[in-house]
N, CA and C atoms as an extended XYZ file, in Angstrom:
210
Properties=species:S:1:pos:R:3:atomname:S:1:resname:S:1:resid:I:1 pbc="F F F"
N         0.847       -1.169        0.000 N   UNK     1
C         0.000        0.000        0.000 CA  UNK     1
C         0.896        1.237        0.000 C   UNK     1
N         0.607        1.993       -1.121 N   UNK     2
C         1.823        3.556       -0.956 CA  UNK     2
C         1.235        4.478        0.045 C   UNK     2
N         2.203        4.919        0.516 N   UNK     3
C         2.543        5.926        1.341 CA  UNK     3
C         1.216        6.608        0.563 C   UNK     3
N         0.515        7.567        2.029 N   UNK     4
C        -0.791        8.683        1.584 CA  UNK     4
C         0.513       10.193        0.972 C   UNK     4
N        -0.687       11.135        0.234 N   UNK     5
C         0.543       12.407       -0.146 CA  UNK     5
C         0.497       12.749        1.037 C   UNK     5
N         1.632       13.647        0.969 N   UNK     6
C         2.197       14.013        2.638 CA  UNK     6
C         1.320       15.303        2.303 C   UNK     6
N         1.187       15.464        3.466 N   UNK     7
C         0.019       16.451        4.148 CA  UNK     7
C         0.916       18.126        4.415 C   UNK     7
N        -0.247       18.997        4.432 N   UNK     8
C         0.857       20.254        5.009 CA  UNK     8
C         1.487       20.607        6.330 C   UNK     8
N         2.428       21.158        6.681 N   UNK     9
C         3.155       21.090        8.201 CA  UNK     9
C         1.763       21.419        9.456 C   UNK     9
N         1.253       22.495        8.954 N   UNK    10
C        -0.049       23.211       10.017 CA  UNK    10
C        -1.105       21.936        9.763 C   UNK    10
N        -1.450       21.105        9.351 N   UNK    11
C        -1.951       20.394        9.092 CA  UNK    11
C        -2.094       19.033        9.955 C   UNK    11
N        -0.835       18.492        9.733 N   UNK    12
C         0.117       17.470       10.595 CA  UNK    12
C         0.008       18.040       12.292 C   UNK    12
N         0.783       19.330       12.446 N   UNK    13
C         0.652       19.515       13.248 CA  UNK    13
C        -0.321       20.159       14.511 C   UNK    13
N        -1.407       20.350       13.701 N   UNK    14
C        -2.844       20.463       13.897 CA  UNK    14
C        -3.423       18.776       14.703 C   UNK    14
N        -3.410       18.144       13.687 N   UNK    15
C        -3.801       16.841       14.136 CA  UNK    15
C        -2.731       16.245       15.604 C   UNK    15
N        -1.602       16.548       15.585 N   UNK    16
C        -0.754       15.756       16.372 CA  UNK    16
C        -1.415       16.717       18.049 C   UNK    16
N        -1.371       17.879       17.661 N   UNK    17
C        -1.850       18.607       19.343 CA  UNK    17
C        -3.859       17.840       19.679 C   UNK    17
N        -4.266       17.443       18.752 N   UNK    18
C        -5.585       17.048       18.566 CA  UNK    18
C        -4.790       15.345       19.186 C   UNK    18
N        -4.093       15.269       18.594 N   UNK    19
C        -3.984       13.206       19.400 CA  UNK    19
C        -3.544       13.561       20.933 C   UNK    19
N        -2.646       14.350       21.114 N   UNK    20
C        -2.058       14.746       22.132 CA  UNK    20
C        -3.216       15.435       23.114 C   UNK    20
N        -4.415       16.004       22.990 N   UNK    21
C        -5.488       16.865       23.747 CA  UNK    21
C        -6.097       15.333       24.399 C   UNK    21
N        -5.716       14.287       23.294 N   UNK    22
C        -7.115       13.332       23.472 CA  UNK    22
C        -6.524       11.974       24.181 C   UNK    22
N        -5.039       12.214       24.138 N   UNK    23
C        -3.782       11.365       24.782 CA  UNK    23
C        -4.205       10.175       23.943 C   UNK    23
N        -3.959       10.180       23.087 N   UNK    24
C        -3.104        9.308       22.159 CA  UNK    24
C        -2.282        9.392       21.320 C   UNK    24
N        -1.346        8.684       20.806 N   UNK    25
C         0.095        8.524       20.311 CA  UNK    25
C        -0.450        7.917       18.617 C   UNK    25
N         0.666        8.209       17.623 N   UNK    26
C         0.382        7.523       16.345 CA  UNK    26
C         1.593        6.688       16.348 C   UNK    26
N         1.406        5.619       15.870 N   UNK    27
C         1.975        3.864       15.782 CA  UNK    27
C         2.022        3.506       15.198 C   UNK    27
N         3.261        4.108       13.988 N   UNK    28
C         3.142        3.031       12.590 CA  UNK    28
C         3.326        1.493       12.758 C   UNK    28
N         3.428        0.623       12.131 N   UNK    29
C         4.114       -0.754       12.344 CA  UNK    29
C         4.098       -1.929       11.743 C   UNK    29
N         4.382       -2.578       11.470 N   UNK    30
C         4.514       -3.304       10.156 CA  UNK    30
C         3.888       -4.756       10.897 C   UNK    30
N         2.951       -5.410       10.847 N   UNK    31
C         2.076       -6.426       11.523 CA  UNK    31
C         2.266       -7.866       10.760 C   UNK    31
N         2.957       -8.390       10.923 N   UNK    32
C         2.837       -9.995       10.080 CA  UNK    32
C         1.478      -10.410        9.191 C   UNK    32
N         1.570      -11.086        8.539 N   UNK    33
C         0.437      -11.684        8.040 CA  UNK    33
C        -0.569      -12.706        9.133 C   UNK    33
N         0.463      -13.435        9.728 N   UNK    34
C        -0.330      -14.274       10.637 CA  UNK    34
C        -0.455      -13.340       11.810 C   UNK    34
N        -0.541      -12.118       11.917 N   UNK    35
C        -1.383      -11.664       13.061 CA  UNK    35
C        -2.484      -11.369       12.690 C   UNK    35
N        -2.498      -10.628       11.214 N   UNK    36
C        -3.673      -10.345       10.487 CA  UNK    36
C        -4.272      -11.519       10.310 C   UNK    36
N        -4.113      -12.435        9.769 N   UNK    37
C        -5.098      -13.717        9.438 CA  UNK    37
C        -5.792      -13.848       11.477 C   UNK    37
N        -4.914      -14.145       12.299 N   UNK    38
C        -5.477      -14.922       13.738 CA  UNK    38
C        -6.664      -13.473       13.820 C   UNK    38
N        -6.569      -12.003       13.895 N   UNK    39
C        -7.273      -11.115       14.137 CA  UNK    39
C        -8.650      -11.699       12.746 C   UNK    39
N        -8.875      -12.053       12.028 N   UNK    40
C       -10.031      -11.964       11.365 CA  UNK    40
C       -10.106      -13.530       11.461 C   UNK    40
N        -9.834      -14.350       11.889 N   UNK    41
C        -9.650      -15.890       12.589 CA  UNK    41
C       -10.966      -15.442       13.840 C   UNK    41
N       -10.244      -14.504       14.768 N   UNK    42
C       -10.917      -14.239       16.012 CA  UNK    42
C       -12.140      -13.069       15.845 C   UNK    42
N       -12.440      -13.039       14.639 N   UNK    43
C       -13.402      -12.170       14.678 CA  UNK    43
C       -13.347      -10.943       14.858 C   UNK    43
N       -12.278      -10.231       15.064 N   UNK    44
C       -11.809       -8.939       15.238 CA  UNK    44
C       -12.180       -7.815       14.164 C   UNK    44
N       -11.712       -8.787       12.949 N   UNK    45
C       -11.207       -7.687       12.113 CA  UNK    45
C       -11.984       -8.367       10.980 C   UNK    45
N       -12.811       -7.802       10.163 N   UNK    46
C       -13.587       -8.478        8.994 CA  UNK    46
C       -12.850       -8.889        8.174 C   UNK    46
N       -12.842      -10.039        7.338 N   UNK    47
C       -11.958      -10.419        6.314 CA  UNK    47
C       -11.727       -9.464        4.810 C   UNK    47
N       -12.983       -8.717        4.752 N   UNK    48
C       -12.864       -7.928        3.809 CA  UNK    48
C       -11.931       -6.298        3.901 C   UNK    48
N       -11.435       -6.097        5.089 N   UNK    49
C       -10.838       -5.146        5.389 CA  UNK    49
C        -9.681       -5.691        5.503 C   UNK    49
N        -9.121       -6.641        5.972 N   UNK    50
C        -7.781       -7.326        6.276 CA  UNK    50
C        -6.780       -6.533        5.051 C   UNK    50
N        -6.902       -5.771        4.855 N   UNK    51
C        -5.464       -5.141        3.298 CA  UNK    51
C        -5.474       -3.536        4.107 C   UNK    51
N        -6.437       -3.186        5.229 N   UNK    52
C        -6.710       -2.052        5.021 CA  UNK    52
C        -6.135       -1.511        6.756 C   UNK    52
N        -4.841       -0.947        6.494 N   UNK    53
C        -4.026       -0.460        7.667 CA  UNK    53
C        -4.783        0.159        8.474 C   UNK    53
N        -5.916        1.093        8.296 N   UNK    54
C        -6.644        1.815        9.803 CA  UNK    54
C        -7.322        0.792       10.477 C   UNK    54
N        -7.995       -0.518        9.085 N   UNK    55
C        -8.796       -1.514       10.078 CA  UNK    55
C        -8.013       -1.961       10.860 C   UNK    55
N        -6.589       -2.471       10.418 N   UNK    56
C        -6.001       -3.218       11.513 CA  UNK    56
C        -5.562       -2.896       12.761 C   UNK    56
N        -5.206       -1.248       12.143 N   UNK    57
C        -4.712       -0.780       13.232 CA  UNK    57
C        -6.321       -0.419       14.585 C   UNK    57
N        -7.175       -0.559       14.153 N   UNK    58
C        -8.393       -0.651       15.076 CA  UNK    58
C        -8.090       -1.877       15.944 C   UNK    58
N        -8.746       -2.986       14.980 N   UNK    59
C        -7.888       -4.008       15.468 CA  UNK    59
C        -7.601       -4.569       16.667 C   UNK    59
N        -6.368       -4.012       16.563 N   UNK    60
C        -4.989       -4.278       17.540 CA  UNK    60
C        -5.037       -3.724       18.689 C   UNK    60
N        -5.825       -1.891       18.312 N   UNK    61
C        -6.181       -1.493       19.740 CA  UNK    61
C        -7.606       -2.367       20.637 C   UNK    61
N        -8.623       -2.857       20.220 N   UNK    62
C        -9.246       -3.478       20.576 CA  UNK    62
C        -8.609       -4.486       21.397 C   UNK    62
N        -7.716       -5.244       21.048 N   UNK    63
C        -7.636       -6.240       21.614 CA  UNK    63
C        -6.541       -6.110       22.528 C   UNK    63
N        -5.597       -5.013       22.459 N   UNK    64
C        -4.836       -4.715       23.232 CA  UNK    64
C        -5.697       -3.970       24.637 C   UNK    64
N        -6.963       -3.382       24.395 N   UNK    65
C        -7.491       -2.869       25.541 CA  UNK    65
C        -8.673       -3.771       26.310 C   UNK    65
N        -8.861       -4.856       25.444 N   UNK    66
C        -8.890       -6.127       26.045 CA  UNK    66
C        -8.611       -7.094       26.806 C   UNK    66
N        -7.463       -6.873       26.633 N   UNK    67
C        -5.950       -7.751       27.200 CA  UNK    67
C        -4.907       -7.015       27.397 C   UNK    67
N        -4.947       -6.232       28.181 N   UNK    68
C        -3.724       -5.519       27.918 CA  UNK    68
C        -4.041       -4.032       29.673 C   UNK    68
N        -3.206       -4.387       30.900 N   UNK    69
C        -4.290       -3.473       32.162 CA  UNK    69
C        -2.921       -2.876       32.155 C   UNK    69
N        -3.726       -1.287       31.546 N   UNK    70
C        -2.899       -0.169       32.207 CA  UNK    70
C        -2.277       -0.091       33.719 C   UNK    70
């Protein structure tokens, strides 16, 4: 999947004080195939989205706030 066009600086940095107001962090990351297959295995993640990086990255937070005690 290519890279989105890069966005403008006020733009970017618009959004980043907006993740930061709402305390969350952005997490690129490169996810195996067999995590993607076990996540739509487990019902997580629809099979028809499985190509599609925001689904996964949904995903992952789901199940990390699932399993996963602050």
């Amino acid at each position: 999947m290519p890279d989105p066009a890069p966005i403008p600086d006020r733009e970017r940095q618009r959004k980043c004080r907006e993740r930061k107001r709402r305390g969350l962090v952005l997490a690129r990351a490169e996810v195996p195939d067999r995590i993607v297959e076990a996540l739509v295995d487990q019902g997580v993640l629809p099979e028809a989205q499985a190509t599609d990086a925001r689904a996964i990255g949904q995903a992952l937070v789901e199940v990390a706030e699932n399993n996963v005690t602050p």
